[in-house]
C-alpha positions in Angstrom: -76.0 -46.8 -39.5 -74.5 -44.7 -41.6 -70.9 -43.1 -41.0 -69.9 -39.6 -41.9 -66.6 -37.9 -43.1 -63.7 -39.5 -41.5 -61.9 -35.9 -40.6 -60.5 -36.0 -37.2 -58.2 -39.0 -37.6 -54.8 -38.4 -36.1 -53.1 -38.9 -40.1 -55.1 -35.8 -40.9 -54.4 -33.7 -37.5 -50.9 -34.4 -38.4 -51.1 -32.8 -41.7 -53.0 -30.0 -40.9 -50.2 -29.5 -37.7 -48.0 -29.1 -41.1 -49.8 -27.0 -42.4 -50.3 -24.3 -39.2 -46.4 -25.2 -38.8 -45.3 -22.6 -41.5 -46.0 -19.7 -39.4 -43.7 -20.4 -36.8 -41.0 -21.5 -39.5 -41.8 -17.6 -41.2 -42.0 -15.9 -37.5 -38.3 -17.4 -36.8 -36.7 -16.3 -40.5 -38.1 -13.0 -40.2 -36.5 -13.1 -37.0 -33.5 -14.3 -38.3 -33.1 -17.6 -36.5 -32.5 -19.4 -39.3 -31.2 -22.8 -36.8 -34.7 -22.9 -35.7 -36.3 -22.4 -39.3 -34.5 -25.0 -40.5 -35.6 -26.9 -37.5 -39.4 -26.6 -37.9 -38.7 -27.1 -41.5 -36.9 -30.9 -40.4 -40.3 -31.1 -38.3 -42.4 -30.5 -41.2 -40.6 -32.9 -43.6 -40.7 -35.6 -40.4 -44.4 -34.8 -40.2 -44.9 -35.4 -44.2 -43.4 -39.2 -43.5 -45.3 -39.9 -40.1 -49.3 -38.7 -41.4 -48.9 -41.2 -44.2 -47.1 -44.5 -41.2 -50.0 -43.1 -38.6 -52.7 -43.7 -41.7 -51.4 -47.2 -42.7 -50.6 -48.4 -39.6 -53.7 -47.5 -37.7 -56.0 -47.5 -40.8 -56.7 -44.2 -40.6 -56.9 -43.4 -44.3 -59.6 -41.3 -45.5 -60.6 -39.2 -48.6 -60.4 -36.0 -47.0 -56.7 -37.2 -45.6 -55.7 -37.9 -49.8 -56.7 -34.1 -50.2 -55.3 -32.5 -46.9 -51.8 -34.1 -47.1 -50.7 -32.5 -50.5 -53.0 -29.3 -49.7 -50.8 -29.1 -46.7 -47.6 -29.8 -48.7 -48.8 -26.7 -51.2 -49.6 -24.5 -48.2 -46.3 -25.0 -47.0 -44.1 -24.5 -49.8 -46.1 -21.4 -51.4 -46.1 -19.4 -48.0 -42.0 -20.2 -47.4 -41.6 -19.0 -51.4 -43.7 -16.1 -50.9 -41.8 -15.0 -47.8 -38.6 -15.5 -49.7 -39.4 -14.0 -52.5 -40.6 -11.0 -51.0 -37.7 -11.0 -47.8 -34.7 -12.8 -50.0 -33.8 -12.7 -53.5 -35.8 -15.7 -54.7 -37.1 -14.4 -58.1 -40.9 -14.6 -58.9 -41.0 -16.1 -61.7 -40.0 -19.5 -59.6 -42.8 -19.3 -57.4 -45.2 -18.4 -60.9 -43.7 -21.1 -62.6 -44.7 -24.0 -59.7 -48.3 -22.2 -58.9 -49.5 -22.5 -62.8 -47.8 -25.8 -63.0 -49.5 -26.8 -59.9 -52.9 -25.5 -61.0 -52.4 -27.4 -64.4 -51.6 -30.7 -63.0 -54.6 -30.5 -60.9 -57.2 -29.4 -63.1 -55.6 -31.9 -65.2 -56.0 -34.9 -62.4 -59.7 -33.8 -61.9 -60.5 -34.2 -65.2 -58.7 -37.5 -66.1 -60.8 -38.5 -62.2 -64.3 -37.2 -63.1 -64.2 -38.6 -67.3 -61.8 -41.6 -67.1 -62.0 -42.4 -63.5 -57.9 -42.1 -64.1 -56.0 -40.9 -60.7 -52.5 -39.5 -61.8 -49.6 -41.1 -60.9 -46.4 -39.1 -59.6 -43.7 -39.8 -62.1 -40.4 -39.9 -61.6 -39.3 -36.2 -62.4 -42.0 -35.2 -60.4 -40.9 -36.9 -57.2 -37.1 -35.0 -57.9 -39.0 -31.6 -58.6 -40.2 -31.8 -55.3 -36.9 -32.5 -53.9 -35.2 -29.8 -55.6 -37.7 -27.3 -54.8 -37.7 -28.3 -51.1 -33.6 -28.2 -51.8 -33.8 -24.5 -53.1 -36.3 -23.4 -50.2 -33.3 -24.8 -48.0 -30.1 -22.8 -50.0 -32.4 -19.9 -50.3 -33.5 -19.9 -46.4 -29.2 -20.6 -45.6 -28.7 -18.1 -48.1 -25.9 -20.3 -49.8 -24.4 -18.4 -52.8 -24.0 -19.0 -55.2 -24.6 -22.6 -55.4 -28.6 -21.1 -54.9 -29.0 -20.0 -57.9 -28.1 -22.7 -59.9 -30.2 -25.1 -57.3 -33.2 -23.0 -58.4 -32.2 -23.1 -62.5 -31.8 -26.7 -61.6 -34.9 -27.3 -60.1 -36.9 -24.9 -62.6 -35.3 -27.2 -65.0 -36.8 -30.7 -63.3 -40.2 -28.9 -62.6 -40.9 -28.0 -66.2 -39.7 -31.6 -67.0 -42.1 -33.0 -65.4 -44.9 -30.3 -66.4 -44.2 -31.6 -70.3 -44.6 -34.9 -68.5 -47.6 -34.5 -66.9 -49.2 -32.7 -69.7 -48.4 -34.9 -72.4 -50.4 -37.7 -70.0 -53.4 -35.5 -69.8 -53.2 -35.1 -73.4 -53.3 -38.8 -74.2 -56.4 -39.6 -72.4 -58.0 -35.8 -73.6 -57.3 -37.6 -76.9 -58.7 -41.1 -76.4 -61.8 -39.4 -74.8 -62.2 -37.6 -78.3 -62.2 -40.2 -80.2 -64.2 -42.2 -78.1 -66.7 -39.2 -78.3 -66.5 -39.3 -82.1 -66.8 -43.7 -82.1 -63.7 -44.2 -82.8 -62.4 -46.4 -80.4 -58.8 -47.6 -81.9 -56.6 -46.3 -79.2 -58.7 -47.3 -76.4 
């Protein structure tokens, strides 16, 4: 008998619940109830940990639950940059820097998945990008100048870090693949 798309596993209705959570988080800034913002945005962060313990514990893990959870992450972090960019002073060129560094890093992972059957592996300035952005999000949504500014330079700093990072992995296995291509197999 054969089983179809695991989807409705409670690891991936907690992620998606992430994901439908940023509207309530944007209603309540807009509305200026920052306390309860901040709130839904603990809840978010609590419901990043909790899909990933509900998927090991219960062995819930699924294909569709590797996509969702960092789809989810993306959805939530572009929408709360987009309001404050448009609503505070968070300058665009933040959010443009993560979305092309985003899109790079995953074109990048699909094509080290479907030629080298590589996954990427978060590195370490990746893992503090993330951080810092979600640390900026925070200072931006509180409004704490002017130590937000210098959070964001900060955590434009990290993110390009690990971009170069990223990159120059993609590059090495663009590289071996050439040669390969061409019979040269010395770096493989």
């Amino acid at each position: 008998m054969k089983r179809g798309p695991r989807v409705f596993l409670p690891a991936n209705l907690i992620s998606a619940f992430r994901a439908f959570l940023v509207v309530p988080t944007i209603i309540a800034l807009h509305q200026r109830e920052v306390a309860i913002a901040l709130g839904l945005m603990g809840l978010g962060v609590f419901t990043d940990f909790l899909d990933g313990f509900v998927a090991r514990k219960f062995q819930g893990i699924s294909s569709f639950g590797k996509v969702l959870d960092p789809v989810a992450d993306k959805i939530t972090v572009a929408s709360l940059l987009i309001y404050l960019g448009f609503f505070r002073d968070l300058p665009w060129w933040f959010l443009v820097i993560l979305v092309v560094r985003d899109l790079s890093i995953a074109g990048s992972a699909a094509y080290l998945m479907n030629v080298h059957r590589k996954a990427f592996q978060a590195n370490f300035s990746g893992k503090i990008s993330v951080n810092l952005i979600a640390l900026t999000i925070i200072v931006y949504v509180i409004n704490w100048a002017p130590y937000k500014v210098y959070i964001m330079w900060l955590a434009s700093a990290v993110m390009i870090l690990s971009w170069i990072r990223y990159l120059r992995v993609y590059f090495i296995y663009y590289r071996i693949y050439q040669q390969r291509q061409s019979g040269r197999e010395e770096y493989a």
